[in-house]
N, C-alpha and C positions, 0 to 999 in steps of 0.2 A: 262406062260407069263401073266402079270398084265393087267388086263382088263383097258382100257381108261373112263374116268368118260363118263357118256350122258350126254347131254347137250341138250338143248331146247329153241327155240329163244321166248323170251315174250317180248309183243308190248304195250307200258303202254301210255294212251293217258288222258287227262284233255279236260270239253271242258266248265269249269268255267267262265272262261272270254270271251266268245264268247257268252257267255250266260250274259254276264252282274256284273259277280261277280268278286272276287280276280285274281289277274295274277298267278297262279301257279309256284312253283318249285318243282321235288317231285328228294330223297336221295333213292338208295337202301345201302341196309349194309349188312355184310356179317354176319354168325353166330359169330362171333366173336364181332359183334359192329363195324367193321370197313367200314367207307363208302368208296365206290369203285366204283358209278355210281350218275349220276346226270342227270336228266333233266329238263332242263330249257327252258323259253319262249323264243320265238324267229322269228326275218324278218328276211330274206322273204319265209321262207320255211313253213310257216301254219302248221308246226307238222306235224302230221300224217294224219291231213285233208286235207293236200295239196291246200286249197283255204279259204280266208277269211269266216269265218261265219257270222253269226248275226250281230257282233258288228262293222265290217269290218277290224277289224287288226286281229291281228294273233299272239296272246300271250297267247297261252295253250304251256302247257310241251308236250313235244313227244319224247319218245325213243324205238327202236326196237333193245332187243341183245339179243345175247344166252349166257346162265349161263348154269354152270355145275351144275349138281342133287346136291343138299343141302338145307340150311333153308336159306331164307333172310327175312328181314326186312325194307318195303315199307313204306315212311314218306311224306305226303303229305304238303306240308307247302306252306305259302304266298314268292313268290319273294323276293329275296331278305334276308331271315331269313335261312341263311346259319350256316351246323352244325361248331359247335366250334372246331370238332373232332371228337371222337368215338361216338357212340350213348348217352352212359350213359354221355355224353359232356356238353348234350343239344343245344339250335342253338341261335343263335347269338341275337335274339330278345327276349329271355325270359326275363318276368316282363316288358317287355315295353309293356306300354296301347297301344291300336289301336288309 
């Protein structure tokens, strides 16, 4: 009988903007280039901090899932700078100046 892939829950936290800097979004992709997870800022749930920090909102990325054993690739980007697509896509804000 085929053994069931493992899987592992990983808990990806940003705590940028609490600190004063970017609002984070960060893309996971699969080995393949294809994106399949997103976390994004967000009221009223604080992420993974569960309460306002520093800044007193609450717009860090937070996500907690379990993926099955394999490769992925973690892309940390500003709000809002959504990929186009697959990774080799690029995301929706290349060549625009800040």
């Amino acid at each position: 009988m085929p053994k069931a892939p493992e899987t592992e829950t990983l808990t990806i936290g940003t705590s940028s903007a609490a600190l004063g800097g970017f609002t984070p979004s960060f893309y996971v992709f699969d080995s393949m280039g294809a994106a399949f997870d997103i976390g994004n800022p967000g009221e009223p749930s604080c992420g993974i901090w569960g309460a306002p920090l520093a800044n007193g909102g609450c717009y860090d990325a937070a996500k907690g899932n379990s993926y099955a054993a394999g490769d992925y690739t973690l892309i940390l980007a500003q709000s809002g700078n959504t990929p186009n697509g697959n990774l080799g896509d690029g995301f929706s804000q290349d060549s625009t100046p800040d």
